[in-house]
C-alpha atoms as an extended CHARMM CRD file, in Angstrom:
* protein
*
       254  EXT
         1         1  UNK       CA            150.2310000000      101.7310000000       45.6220000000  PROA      1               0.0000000000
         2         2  UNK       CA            152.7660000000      100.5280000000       48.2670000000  PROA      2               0.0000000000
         3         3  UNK       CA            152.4650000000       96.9970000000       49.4940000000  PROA      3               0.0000000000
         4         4  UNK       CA            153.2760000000       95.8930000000       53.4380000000  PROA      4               0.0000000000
         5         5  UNK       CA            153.7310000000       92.7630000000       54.3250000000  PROA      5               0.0000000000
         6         6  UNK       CA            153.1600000000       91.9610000000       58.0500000000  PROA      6               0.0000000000
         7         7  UNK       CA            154.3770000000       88.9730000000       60.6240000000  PROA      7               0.0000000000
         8         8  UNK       CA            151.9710000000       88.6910000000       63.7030000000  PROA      8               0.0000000000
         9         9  UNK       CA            150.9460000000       86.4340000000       66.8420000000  PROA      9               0.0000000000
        10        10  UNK       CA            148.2580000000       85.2960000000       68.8930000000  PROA      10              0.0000000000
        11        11  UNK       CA            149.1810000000       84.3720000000       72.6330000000  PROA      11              0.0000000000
        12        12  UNK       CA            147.8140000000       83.4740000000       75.4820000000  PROA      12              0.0000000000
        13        13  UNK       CA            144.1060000000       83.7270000000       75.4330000000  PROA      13              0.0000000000
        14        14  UNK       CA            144.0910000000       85.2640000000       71.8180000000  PROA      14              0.0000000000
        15        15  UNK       CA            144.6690000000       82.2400000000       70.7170000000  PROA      15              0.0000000000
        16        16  UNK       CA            141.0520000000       81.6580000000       71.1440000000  PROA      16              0.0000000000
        17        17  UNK       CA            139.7510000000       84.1230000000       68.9310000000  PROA      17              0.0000000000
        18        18  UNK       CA            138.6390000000       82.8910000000       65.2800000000  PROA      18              0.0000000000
        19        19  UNK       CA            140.4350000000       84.5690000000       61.9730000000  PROA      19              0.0000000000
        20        20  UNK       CA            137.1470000000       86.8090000000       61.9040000000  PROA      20              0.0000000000
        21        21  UNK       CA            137.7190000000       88.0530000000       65.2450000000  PROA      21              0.0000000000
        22        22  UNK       CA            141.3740000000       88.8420000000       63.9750000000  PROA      22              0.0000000000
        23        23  UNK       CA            140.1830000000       90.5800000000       61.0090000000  PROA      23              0.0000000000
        24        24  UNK       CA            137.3910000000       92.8700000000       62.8170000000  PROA      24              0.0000000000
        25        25  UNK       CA            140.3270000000       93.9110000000       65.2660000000  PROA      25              0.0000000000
        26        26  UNK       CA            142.9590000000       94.6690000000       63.0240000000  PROA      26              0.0000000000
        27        27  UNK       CA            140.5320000000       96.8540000000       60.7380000000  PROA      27              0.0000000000
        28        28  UNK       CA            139.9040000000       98.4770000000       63.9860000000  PROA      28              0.0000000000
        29        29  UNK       CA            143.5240000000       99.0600000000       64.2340000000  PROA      29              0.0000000000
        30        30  UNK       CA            144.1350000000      100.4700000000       60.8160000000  PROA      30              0.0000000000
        31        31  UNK       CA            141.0450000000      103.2490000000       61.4260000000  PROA      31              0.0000000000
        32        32  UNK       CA            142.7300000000      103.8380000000       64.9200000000  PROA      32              0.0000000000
        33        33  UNK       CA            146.1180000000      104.4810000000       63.1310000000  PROA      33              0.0000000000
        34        34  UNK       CA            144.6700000000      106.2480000000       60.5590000000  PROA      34              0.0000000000
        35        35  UNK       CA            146.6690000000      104.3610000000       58.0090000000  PROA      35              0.0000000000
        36        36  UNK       CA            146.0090000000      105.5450000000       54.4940000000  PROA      36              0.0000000000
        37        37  UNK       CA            144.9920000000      102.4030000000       52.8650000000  PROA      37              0.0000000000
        38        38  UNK       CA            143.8520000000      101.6930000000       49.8880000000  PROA      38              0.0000000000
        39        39  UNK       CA            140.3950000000      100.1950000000       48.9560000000  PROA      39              0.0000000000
        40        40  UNK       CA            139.0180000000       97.8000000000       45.8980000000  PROA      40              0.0000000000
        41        41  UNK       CA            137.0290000000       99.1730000000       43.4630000000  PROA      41              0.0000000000
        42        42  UNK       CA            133.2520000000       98.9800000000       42.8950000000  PROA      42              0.0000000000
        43        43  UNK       CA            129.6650000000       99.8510000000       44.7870000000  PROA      43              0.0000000000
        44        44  UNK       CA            131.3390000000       98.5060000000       47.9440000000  PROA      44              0.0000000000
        45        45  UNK       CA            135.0920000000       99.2460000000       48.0420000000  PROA      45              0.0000000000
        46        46  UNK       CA            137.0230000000       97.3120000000       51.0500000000  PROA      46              0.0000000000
        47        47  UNK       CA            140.3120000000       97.7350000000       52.2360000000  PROA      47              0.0000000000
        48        48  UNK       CA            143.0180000000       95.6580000000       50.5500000000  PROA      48              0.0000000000
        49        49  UNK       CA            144.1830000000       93.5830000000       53.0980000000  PROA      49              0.0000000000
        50        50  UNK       CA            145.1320000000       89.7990000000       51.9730000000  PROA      50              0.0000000000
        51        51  UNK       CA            145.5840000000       87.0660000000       54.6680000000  PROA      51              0.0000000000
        52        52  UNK       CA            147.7700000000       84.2670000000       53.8510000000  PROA      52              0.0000000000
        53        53  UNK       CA            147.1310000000       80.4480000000       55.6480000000  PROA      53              0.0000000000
        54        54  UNK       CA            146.0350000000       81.3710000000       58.9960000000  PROA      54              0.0000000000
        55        55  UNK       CA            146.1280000000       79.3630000000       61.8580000000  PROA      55              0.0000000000
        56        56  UNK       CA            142.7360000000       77.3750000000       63.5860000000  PROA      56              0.0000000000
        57        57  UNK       CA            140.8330000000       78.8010000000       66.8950000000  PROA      57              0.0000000000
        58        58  UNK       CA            142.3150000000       77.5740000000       69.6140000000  PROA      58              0.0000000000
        59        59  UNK       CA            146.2330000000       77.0980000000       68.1310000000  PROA      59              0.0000000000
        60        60  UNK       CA            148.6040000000       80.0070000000       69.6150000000  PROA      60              0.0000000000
        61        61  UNK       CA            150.6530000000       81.3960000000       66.7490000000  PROA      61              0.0000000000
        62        62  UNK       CA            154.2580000000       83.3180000000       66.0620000000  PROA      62              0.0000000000
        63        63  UNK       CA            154.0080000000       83.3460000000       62.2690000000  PROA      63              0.0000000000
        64        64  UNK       CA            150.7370000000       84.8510000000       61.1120000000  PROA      64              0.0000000000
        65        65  UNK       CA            150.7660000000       86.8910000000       57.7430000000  PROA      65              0.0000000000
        66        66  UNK       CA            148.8830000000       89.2150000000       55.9580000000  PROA      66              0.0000000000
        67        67  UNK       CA            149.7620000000       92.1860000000       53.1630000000  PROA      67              0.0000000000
        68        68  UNK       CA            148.0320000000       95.3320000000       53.1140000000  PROA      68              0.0000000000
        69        69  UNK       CA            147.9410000000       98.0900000000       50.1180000000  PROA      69              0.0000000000
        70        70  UNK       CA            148.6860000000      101.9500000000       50.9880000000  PROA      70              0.0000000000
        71        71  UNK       CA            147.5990000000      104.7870000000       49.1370000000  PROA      71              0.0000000000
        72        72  UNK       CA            150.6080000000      106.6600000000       49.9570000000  PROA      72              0.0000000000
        73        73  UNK       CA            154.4620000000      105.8990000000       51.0490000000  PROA      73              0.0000000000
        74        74  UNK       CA            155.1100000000      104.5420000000       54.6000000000  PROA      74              0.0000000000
        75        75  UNK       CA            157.9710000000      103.2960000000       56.4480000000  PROA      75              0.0000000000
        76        76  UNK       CA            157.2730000000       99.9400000000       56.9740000000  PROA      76              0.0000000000
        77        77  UNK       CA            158.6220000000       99.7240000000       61.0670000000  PROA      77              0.0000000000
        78        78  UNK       CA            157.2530000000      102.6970000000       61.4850000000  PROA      78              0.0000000000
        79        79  UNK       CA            153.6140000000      101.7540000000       59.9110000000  PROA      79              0.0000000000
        80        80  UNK       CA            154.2080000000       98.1770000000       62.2530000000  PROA      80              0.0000000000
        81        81  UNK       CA            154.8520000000       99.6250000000       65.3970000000  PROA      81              0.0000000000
        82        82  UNK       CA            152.0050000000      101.9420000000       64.8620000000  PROA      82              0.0000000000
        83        83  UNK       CA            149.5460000000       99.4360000000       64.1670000000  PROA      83              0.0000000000
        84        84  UNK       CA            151.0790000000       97.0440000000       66.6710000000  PROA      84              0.0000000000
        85        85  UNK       CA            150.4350000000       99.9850000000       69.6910000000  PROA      85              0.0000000000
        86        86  UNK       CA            146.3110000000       99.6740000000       68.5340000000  PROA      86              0.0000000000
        87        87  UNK       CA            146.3200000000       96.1200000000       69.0530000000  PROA      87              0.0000000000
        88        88  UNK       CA            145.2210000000       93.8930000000       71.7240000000  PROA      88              0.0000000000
        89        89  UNK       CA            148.3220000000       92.2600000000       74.0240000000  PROA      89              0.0000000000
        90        90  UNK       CA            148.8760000000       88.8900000000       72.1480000000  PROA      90              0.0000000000
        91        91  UNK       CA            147.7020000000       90.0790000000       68.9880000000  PROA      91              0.0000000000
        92        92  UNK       CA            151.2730000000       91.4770000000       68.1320000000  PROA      92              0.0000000000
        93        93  UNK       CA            152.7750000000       92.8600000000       64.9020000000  PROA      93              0.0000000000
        94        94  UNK       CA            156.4290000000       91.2360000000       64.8990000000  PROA      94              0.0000000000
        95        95  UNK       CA            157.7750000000       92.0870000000       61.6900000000  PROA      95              0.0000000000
        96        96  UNK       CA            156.9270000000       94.5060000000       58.3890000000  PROA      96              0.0000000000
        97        97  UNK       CA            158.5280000000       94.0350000000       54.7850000000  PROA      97              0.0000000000
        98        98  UNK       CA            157.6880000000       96.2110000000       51.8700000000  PROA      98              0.0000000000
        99        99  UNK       CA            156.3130000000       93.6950000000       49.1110000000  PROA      99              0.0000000000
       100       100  UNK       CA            159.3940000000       93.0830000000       46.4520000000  PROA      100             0.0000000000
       101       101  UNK       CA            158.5290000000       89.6830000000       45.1930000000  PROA      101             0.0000000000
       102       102  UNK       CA            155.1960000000       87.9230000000       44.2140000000  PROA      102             0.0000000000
       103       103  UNK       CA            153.7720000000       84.6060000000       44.9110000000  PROA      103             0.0000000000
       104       104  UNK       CA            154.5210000000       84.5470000000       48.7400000000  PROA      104             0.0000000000
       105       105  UNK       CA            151.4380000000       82.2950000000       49.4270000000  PROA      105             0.0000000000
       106       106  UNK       CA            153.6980000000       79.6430000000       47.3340000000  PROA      106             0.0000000000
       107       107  UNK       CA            157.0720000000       79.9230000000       49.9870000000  PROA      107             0.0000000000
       108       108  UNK       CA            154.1820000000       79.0750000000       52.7910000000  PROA      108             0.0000000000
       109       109  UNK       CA            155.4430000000       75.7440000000       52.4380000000  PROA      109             0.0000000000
       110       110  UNK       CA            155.1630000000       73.9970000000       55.5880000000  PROA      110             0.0000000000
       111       111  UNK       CA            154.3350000000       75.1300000000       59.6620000000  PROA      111             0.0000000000
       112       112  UNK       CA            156.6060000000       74.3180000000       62.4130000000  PROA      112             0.0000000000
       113       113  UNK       CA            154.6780000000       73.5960000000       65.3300000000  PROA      113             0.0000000000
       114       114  UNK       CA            154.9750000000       72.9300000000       69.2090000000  PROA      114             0.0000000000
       115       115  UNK       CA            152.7230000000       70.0160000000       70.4290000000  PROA      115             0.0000000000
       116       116  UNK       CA            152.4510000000       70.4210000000       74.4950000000  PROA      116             0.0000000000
       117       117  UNK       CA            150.6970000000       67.0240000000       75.7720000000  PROA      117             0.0000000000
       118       118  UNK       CA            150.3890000000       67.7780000000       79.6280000000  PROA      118             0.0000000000
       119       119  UNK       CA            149.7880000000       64.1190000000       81.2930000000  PROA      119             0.0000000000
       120       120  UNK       CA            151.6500000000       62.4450000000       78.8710000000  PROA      120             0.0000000000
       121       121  UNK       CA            155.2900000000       61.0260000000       79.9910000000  PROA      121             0.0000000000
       122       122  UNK       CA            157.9520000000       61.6480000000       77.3990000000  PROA      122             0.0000000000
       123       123  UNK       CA            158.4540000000       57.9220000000       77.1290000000  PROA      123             0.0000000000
       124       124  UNK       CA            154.9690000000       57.3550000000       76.5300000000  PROA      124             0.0000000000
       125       125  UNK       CA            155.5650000000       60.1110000000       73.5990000000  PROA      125             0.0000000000
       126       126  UNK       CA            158.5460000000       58.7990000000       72.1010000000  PROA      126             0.0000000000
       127       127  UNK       CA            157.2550000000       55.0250000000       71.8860000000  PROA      127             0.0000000000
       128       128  UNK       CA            154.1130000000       56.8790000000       69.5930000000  PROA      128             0.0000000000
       129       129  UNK       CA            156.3650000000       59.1000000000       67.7230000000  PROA      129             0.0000000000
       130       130  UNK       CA            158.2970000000       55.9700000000       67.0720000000  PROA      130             0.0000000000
       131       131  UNK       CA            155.4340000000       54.1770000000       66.0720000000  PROA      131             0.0000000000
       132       132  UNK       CA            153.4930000000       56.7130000000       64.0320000000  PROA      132             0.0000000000
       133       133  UNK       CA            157.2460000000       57.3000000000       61.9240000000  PROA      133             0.0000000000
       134       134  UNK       CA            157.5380000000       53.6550000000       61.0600000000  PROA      134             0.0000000000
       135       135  UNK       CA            154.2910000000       53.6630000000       59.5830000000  PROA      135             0.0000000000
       136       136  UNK       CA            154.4330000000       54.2830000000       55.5690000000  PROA      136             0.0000000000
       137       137  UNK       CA            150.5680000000       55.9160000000       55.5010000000  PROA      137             0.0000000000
       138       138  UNK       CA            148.6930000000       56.4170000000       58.6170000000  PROA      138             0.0000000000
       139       139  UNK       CA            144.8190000000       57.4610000000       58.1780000000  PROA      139             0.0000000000
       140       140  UNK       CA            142.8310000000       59.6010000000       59.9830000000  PROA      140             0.0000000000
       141       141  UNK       CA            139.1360000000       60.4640000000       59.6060000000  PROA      141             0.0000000000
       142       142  UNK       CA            138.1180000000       64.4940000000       60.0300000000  PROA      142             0.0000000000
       143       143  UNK       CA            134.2450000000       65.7440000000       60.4310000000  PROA      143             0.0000000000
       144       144  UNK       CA            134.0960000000       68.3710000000       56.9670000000  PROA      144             0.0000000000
       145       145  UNK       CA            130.9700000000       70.2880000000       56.0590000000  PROA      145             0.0000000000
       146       146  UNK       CA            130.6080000000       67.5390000000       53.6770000000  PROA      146             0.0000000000
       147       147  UNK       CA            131.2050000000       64.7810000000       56.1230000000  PROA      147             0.0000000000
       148       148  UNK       CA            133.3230000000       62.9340000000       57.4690000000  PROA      148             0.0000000000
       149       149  UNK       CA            136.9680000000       62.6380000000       55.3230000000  PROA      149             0.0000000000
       150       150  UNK       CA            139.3630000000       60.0990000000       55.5340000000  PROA      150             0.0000000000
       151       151  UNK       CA            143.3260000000       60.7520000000       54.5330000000  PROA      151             0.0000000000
       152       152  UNK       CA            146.9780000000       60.3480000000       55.3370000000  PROA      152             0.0000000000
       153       153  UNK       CA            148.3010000000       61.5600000000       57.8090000000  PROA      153             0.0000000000
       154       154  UNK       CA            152.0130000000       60.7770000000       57.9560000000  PROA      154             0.0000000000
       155       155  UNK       CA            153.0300000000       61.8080000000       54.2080000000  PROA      155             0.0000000000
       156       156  UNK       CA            153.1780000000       65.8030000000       54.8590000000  PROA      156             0.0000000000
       157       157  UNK       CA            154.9440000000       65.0370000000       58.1530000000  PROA      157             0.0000000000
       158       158  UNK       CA            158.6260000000       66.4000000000       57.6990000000  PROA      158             0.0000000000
       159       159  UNK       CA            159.7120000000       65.7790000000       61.2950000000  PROA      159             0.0000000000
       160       160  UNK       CA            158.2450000000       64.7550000000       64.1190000000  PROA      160             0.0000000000
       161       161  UNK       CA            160.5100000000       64.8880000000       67.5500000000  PROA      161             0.0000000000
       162       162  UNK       CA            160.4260000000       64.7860000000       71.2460000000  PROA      162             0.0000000000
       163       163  UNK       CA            162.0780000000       67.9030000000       72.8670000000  PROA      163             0.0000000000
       164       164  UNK       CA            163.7610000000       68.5480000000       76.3140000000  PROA      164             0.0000000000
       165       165  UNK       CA            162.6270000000       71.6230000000       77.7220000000  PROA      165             0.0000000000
       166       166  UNK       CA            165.2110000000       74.1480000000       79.0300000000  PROA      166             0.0000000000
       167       167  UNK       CA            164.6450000000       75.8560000000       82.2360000000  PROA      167             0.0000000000
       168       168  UNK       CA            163.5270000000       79.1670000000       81.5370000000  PROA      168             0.0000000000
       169       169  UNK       CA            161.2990000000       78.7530000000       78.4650000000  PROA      169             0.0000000000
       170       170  UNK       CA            158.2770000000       77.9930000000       80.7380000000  PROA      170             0.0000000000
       171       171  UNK       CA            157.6970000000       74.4560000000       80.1930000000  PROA      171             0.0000000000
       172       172  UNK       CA            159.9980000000       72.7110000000       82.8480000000  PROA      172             0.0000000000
       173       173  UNK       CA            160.4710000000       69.7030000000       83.3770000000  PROA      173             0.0000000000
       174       174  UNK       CA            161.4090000000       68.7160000000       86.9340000000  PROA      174             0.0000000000
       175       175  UNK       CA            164.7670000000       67.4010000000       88.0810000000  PROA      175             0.0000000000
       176       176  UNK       CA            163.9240000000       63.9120000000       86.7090000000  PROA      176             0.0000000000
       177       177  UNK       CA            163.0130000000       65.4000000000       83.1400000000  PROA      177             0.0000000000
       178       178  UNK       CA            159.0430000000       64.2120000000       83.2840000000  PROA      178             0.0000000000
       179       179  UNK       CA            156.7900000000       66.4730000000       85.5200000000  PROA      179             0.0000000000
       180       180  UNK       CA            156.0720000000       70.0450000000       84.8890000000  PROA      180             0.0000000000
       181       181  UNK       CA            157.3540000000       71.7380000000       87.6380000000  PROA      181             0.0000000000
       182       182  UNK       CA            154.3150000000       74.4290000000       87.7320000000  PROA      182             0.0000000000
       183       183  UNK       CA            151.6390000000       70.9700000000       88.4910000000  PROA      183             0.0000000000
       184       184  UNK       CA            154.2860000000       68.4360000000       88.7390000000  PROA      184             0.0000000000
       185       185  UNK       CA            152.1090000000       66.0510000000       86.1300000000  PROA      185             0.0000000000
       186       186  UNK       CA            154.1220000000       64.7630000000       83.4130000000  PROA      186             0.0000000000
       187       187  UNK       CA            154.5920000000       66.1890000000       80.4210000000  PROA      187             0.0000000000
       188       188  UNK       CA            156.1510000000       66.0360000000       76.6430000000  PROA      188             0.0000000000
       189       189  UNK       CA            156.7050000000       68.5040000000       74.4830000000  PROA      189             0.0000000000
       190       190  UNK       CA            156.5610000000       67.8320000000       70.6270000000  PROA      190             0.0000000000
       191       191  UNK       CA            158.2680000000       69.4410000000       67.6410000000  PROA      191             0.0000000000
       192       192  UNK       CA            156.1720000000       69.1670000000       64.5210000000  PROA      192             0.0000000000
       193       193  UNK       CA            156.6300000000       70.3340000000       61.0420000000  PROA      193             0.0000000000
       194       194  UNK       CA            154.2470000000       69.4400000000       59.0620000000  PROA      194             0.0000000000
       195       195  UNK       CA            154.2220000000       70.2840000000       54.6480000000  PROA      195             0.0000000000
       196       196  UNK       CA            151.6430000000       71.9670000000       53.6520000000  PROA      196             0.0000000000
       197       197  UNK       CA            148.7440000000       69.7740000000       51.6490000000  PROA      197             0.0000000000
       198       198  UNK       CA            145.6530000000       69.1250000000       50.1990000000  PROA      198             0.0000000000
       199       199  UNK       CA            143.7810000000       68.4690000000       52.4340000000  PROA      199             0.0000000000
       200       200  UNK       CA            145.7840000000       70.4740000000       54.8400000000  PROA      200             0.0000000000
       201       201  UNK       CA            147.3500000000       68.2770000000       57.4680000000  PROA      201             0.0000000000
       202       202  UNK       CA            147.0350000000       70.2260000000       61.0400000000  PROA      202             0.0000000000
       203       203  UNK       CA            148.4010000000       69.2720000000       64.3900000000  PROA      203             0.0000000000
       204       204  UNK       CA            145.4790000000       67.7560000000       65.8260000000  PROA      204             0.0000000000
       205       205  UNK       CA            145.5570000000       65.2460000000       62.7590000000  PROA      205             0.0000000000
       206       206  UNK       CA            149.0140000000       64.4250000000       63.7910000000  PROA      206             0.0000000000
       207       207  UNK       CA            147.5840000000       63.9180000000       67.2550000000  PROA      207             0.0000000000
       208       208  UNK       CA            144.5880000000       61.2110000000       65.6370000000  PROA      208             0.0000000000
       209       209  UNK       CA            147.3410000000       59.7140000000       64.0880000000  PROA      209             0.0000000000
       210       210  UNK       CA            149.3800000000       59.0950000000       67.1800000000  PROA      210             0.0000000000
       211       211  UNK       CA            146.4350000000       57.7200000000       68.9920000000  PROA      211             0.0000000000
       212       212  UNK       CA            145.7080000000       55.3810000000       66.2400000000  PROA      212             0.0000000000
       213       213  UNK       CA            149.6050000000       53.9560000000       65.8580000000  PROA      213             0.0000000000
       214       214  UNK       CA            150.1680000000       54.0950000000       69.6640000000  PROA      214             0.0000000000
       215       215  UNK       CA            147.0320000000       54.5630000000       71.1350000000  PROA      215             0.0000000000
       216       216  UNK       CA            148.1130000000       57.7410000000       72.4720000000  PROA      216             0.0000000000
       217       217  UNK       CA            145.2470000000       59.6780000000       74.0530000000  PROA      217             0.0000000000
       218       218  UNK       CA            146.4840000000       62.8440000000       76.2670000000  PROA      218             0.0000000000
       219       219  UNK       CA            143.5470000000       63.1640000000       78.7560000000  PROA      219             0.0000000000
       220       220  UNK       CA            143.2970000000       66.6450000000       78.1440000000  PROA      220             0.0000000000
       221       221  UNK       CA            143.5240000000       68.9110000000       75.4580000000  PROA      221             0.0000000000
       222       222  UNK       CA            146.9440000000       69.6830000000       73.6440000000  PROA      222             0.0000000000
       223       223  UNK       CA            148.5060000000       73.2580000000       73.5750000000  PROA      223             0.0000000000
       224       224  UNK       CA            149.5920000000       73.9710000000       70.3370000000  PROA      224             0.0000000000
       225       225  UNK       CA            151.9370000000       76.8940000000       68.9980000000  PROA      225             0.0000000000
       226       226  UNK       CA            153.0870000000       77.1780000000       65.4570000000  PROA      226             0.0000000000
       227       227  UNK       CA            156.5670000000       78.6020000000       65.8850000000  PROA      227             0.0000000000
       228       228  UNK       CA            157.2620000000       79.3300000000       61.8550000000  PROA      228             0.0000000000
       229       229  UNK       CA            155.9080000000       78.8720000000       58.4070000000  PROA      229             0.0000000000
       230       230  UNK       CA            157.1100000000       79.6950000000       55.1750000000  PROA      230             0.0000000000
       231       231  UNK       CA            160.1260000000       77.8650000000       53.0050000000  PROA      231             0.0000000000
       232       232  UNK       CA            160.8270000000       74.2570000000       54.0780000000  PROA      232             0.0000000000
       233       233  UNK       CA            164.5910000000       73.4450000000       54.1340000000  PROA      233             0.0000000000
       234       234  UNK       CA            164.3680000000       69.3310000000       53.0720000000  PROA      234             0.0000000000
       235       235  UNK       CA            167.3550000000       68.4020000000       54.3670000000  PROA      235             0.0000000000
       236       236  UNK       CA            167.3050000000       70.0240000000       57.8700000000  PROA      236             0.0000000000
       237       237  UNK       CA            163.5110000000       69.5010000000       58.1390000000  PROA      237             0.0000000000
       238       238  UNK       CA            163.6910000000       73.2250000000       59.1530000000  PROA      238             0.0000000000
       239       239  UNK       CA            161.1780000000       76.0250000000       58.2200000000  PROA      239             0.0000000000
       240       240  UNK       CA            162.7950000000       79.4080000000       57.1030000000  PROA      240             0.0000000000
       241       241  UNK       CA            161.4930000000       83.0660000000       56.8950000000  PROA      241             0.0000000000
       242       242  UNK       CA            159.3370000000       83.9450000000       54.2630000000  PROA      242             0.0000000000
       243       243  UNK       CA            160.4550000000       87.5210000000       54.5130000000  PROA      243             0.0000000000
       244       244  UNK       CA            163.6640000000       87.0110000000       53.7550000000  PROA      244             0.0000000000
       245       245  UNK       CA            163.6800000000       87.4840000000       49.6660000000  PROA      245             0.0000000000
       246       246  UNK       CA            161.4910000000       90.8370000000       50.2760000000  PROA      246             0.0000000000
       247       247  UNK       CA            164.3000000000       91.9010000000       52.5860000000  PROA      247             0.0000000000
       248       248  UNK       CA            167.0270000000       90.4000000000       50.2940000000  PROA      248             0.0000000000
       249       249  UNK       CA            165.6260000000       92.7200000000       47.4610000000  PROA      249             0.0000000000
       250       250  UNK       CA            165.6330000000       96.0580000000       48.8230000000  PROA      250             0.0000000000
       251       251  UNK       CA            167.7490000000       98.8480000000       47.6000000000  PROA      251             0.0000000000
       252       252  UNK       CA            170.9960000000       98.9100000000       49.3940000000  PROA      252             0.0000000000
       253       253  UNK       CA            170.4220000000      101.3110000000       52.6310000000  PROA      253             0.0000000000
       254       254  UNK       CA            167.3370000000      100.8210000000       53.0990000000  PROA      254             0.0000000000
């Protein structure tokens, strides 16, 4: 059995649907492709498809992953471009590895994420970044299934940083470096990375947190991106491809 392992989005309005929306669409995608997969045993075989840490409804993603099993030999850019063409626009397949190593689950270290507060100034931002990094614990409450849980927010936190947008990546800033220039509100954008926990620490935790240090409240909703997860570099607080050792393990020529 060959093993695939496969980098993919969700933009734009995707970004709504739930991880069981994903799932029903991409085994729609595999039957459209025909792709020869293969299935678990037992009275109800399924296809063995494995997703790895995805991200919440809502959140916009570039670094989704899941691994599939083949019953026979594919090329893996062919096999992603295929199944990428039987997708829905912003539910893209970026990138396709043949398995070489095990425990990737354990390199999804930590999530690199964008934080877009629209109606926030970036001074307002930067006085509760400030705030929430001085802090040594910082606790949040979250509504669970089991009730409401308390933890800490700032310990997984690797970096935490206000960013100046660049014309052209469509969030500009307007000559005076505060206002969108598409609504001309203010507006800060936020780099996040964020270790990955028990109980998983996610961007709108971060947000709780900045609203209890600062008393940062956007008045409306965040956009949120993750922009990379996978190995987390300590030193540069920088997230690096999880791909990489698969690729780094391949025959030479291939």
């Amino acid at each position: 059995m060959q093993r695939i392992r496969l980098r993919y989005t969700k933009r734009g309005r995707l970004r709504f649907t739930s991880h069981r929306d994903f799932q029903r669409a991409f085994e729609r995608a595999l039957r459209r492709s025909a792709v020869p997969m293969a299935y678990s045993a037992g009275f109800t075989p399924h296809p063995k498809v494995s997703y790895a840490n995805a991200a919440p409804t809502g959140v916009a993603s570039e670094a989704e992953y899941l691994e599939i099993g083949l019953a026979e030999i594919r090329d893996p850019e062919a096999l992603r471009a295929q199944l990428d063409e039987s997708l829905p626009d912003g539910l893209d397949i970026t990138d396709a590895v043949e398995v070489r190593t095990p425990n990737f689950v354990e390199r999804l270290e930590a999530s690199e994420w964008q934080v877009r507060l629209d109606r926030v100034t970036p001074e307002e931002a930067g006085r509760a970044i400030a705030a929430f990094l001085a802090a040594e614990r910082v606790e949040v409450e979250r509504l669970t299934k089991n009730g409401v849980r308390v933890f800490d927010a700032r310990g997984p936190v690797a970096a935490l940083e206000l960013l100046s947008p660049q014309v052209g990546d469509g969030n500009e800033t307007g000559t005076d470096g505060t206002a969108d220039v598409r609504t001309t509100n203010p507006c800060a954008i936020l780099r996040l990375v964020v270790r990955h926990a028990t109980p998983a620490v996610r961007p709108d935790d971060v947000l709780s947190g900045l609203r209890a240090t600062a008393d940062l409240a956007p008045p409306v909703p965040a956009e949120v991106t993750r922009l990379a997860q996978g190995p987390l570099d300590e030193e540069t607080g920088t997230v690096t491809d999880p791909l990489a050792l698969d690729r780094a393990a391949a025959p030479a020529g291939l």
